[in-house]
C-alpha positions in Angstrom: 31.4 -25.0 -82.9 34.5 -23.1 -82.6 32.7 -19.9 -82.6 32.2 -17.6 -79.9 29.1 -16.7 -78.3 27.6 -15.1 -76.1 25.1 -16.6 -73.0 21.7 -16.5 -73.7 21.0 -14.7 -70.9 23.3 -11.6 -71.6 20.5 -9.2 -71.5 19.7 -10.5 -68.0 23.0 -9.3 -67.0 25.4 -12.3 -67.5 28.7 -11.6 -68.9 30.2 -15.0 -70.0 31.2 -15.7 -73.2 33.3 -18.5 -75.4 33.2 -21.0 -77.7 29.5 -22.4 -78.4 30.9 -26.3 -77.3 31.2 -24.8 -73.5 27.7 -23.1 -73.6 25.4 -26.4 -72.2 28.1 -26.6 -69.6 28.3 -22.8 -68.4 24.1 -23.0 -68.8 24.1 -25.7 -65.7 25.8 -23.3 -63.7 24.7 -19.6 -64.7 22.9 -17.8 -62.2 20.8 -16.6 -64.9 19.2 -19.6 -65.8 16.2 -20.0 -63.9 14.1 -23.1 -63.5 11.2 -23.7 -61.4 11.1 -24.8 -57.8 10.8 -28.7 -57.4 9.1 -28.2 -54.4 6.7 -26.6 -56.6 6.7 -23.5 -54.6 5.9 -21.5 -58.1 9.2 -19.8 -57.9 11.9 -19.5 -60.8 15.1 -19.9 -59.0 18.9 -20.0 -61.0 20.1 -23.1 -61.0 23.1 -22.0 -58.8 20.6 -20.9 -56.2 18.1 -24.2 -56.4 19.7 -25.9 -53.5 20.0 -22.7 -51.0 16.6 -22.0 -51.9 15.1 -25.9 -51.2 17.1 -26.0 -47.9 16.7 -22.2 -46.4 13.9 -19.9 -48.3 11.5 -22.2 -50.1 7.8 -21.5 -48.6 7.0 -25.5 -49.5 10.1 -27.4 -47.8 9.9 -29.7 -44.6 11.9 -29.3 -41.6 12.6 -32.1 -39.3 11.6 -31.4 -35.5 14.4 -31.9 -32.9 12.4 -33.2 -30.3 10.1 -36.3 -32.5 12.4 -36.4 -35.8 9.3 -35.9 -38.1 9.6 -33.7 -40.8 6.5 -30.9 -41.4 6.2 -27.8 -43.5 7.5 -25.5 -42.5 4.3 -23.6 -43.0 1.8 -25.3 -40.7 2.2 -24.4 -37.0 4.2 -27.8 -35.5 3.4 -27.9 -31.5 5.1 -30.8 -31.0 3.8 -33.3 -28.7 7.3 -34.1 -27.2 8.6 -30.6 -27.1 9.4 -29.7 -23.2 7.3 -26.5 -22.1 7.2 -25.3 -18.5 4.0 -25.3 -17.2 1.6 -22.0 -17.7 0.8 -21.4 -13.6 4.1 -21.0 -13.1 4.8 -23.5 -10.9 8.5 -24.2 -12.3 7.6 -27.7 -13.5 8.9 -28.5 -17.3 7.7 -31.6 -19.2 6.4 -32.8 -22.4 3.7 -30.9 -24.2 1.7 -34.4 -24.2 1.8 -34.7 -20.5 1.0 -31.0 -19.9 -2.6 -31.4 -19.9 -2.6 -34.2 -17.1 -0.1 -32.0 -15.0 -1.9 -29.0 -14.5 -4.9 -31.1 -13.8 -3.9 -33.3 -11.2 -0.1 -32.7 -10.5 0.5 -29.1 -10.5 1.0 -27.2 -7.0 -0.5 -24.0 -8.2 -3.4 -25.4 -9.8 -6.9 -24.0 -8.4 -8.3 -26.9 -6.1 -11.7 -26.6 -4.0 -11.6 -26.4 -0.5 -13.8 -29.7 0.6 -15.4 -28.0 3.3 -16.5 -24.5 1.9 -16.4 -24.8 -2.1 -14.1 -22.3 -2.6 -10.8 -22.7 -5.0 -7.5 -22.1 -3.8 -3.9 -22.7 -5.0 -2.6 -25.7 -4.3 -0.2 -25.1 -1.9 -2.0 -22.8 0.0 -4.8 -25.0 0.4 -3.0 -26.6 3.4 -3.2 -23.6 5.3 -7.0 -22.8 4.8 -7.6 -25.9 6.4 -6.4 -24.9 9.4 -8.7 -21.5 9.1 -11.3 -22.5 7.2 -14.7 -21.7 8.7 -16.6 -24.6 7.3 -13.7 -27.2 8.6 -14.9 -29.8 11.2 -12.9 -29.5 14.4 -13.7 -31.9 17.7 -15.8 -30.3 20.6 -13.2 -29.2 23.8 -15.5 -30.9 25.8 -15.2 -34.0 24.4 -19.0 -34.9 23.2 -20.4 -37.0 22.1 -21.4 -35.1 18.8 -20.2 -35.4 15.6 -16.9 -32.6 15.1 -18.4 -29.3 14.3 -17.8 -26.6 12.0 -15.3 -24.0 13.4 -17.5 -21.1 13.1 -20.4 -23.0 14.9 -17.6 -23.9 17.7 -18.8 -21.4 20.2 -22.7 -21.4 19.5 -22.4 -25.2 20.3 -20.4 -24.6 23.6 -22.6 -22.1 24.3 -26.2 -23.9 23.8 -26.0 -27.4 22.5 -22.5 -29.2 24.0 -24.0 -32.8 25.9 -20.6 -33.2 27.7 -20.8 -33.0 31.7 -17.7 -31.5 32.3 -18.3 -27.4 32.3 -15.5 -24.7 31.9 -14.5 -22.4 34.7 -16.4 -19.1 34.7 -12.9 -17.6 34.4 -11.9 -19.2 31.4 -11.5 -15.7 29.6 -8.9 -14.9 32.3 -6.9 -17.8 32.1 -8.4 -20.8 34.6 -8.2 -24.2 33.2 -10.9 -26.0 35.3 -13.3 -28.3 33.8 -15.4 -29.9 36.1 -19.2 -31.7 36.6 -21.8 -28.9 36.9 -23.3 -28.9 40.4 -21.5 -29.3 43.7 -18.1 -29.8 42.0 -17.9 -26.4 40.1 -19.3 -24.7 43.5 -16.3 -26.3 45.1 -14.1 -25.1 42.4 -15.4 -21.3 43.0 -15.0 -21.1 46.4 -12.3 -22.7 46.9 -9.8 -20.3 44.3 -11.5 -17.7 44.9 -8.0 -16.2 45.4 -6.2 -17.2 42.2 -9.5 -16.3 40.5 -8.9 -12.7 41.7 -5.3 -13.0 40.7 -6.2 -14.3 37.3 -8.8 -10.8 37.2 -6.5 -8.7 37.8 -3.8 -9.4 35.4 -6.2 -9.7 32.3 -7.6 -6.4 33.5 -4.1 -5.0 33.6 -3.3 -6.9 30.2 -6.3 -5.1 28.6 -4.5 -1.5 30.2 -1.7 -1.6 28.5 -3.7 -2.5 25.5 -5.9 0.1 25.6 -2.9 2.8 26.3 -1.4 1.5 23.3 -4.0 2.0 21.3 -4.7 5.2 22.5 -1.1 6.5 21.9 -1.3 5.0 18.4 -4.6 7.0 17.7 -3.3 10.3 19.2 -0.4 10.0 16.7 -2.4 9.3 13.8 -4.5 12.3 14.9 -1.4 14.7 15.0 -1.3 17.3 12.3 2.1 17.0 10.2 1.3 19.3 7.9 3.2 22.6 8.9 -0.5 24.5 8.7 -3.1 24.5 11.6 -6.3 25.9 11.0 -8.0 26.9 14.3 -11.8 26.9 14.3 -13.1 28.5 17.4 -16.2 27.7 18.2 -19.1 29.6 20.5 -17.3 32.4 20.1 -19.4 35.2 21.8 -19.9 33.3 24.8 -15.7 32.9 25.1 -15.5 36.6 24.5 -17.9 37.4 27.1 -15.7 35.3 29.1 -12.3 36.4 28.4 -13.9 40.3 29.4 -14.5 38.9 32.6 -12.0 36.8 33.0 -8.6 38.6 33.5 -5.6 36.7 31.3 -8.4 34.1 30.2 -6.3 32.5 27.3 -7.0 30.0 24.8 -4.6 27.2 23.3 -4.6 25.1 19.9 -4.1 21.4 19.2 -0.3 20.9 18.7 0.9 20.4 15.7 4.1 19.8 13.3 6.3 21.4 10.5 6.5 18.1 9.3 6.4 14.4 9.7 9.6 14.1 11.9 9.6 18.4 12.3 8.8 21.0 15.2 6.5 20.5 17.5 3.8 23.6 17.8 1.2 25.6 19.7 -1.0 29.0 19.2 -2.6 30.6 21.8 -4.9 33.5 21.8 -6.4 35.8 24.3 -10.2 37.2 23.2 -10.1 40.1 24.9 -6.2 41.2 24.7 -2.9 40.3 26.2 0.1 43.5 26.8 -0.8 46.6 24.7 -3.6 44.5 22.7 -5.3 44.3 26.3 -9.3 44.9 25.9 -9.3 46.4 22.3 -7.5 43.9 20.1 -7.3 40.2 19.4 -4.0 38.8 20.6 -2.5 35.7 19.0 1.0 34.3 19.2 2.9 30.8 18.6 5.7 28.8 20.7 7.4 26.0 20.5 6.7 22.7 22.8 9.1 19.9 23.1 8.9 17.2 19.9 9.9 13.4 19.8 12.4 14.3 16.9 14.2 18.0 18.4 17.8 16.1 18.6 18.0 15.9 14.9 16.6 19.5 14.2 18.5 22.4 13.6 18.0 25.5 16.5 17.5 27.8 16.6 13.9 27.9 14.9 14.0 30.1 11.8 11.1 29.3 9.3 8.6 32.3 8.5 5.3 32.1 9.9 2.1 33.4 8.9 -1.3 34.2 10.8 -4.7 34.4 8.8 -7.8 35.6 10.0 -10.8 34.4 7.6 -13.2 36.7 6.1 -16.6 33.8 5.4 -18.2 36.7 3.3 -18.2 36.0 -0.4 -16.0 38.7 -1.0 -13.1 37.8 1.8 -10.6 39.7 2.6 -8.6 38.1 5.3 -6.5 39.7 8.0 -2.9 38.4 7.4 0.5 38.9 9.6 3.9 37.1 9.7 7.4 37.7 10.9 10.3 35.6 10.4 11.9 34.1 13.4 14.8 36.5 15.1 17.8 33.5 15.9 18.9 35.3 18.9 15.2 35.6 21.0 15.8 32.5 23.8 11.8 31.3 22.8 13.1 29.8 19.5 16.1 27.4 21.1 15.4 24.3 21.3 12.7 24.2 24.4 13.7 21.8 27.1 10.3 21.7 28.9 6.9 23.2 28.4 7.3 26.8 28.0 5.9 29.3 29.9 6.0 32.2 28.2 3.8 33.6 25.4 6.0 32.5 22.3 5.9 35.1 19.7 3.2 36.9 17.8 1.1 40.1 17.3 -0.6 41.2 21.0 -2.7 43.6 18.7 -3.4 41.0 15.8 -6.8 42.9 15.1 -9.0 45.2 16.6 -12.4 43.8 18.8 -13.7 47.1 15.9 -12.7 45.1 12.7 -13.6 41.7 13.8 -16.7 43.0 14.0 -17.0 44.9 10.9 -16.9 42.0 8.1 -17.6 38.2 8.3 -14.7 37.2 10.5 -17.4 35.8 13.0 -20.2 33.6 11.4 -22.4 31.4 13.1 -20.6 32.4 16.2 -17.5 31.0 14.6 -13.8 32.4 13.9 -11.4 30.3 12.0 -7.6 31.4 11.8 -4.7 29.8 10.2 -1.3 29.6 11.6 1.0 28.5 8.7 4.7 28.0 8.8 6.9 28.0 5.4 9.8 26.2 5.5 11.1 27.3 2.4 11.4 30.8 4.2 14.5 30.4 6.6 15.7 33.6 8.1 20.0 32.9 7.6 21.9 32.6 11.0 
């Protein structure tokens, strides 16, 4: 018994050795002795290792939940019942997974709930405020009826056509009287006697509905307003303007403004048909200047961006007339303009030739079309 041995695991890598008494003893703690999982996970775990494994890795062990104090395997899905969740819509609310179901049915404020009135689901919390739009929602006659209340959207049909009260609104409701009286001699009263503050009323919803329509009519003319930097000019009836402009000394014609940019300067072409300066009655003359804009205080004068006049060709095989000049810093037409100008502005008198124009397909369908486009990213330095 005194002799010494080696552990019977030696090939497995354990290096113990000593006396064959101390062997039983080092076999209940060698790493290398392996023993099967009591769990009965099919494992062979070292002795050493048996309780990590039971506690930690084992695929069979129970773990106790925090929120019930049950203990499951740890390999079937556990949704405990008392586990707090917050609720799926979002609503903020946390609870208990057993009450969740009874929460989102009846409790929560961003569950869908029908509108009474029209069928229709809204959240919760919103549903307060369809009420008070809702077409299908009941409201009382004005009048005072004695019908039932009436749907909203059926409000005016039944003022209109089927309302059994005797009192009857002014005619000049729409303008702001407030009379409601017995149809007959009583509203024939009411007429001729504010005849005057009927007038009054007439003439401030007329000049109510002025200013709206000014407003709106400023707020379409600058949604209309090119900001693109390019204006493509299509001139229309084209022979009979010619014919015109021949007769017609200094007949010119002028674009839609237009702008660099959003918040840029503020431009105009004008052309003369039949000439203007040494272009008179044989060429084309076209120039540019530049009007007044909402935004010249936080430009920088004078103007210098390049600019660029096409004359389409609408052949199949175009070849467009094009001329450009950068801006000179020192000519007084491109300072910043303190009213309309009256002066030309800046172009080519002799832009092309009454002879080419009619050579090619510049005019087709008694139509010309001719771009004016400025490049910002061409500044002359001054």
């Amino acid at each position: 018994m005194s002799s010494v041995v080696c552990c019977i695991h030696h090939k497995e890598g354990c290096k113990w050795s000593d006396q064959l008494r101390k062997l039983k003893a080092h076999l209940n703690t060698c790493k290398y002795d392996a023993s099967p999982c009591r769990n009965l996970c099919g494992a062979q775990i070292p002795r050493v290792l048996m309780e990590d494994h039971l506690r930690y890795t084992c695929p069979a062990r129970h773990e106790r939940c925090d929120f019930c104090g049950g203990e499951f395997p740890v390999q079937e899905s556990h949704a405990c019942p008392k586990e707090p969740i917050y609720c799926e819509n979002k609503c903020g609310a946390q609870l208990q997974r057993r009450h969740m179901s009874r929460h989102k049915s009846s409790e929560c404020s961003k569950r869908l709930v029908p509108c009474r009135y029209c069928n229709q689901s809204f959240v919760g919390d919103t549903l307060q405020a369809h009420h008070t739009k809702c077409a299908r929602a009941p409201v009382p006659c004005p009048n005072r009826c004695a019908l039932a209340p009436i749907a909203r959207e059926e409000l005016d049909t039944h003022l209109k056509e089927h309302c059994e009260s005797p009192l009857s609104p002014c005619a000049f409701r729409e303008a702001g009287c407030r009379f409601k009286g017995l149809r007959g001699s009583s509203m024939e009263r009411h007429m001729e006697e504010n005849t005057q503050q009927h007038l009054i009323l007439m003439c401030a919803l007329v000049s109510r509905q002025h200013h709206q329509i000014t407003s709106l009519k400023s707020a379409l003319s600058r949604l209309s307003v090119n900001h693109s930097g390019t204006l493509v000019w299509k001139i229309t009836d084209f022979s009979a303007k010619m014919s015109d402009a021949q007769s017609k000394e200094g007949m010119e014609l002028v674009s839609p403004t237009w702008y660099t940019s959003q918040f840029g300067y503020r431009l105009q072409a004008s052309l003369f048909l039949n000439g203007n300066g040494t272009g008179e009655a044989t060429h084309i003359s076209l120039y540019i200047k530049i009007l007044p804009g909402e935004y010249d205080a936080l430009l920088k004068w004078p103007f210098s961006h390049s600019v660029a006049f096409t004359l389409f060709d609408q052949s199949e095989k175009a070849c467009n007339i094009v001329e450009s000049f950068v801006p000179d810093p020192t000519w007084e037409n491109f300072q910043r303009p303190s009213k309309e100008p009256d002066t030309l502005g800046f172009g080519f008198p002799r832009f092309v030739s009454h002879e080419t124009l009619n050579k090619r397909g510049y005019i087709r369908d008694d139509t010309v079309f001719i771009r004016i486009k400025v490049d910002p990213s061409k500044i002359v330095a001054v």
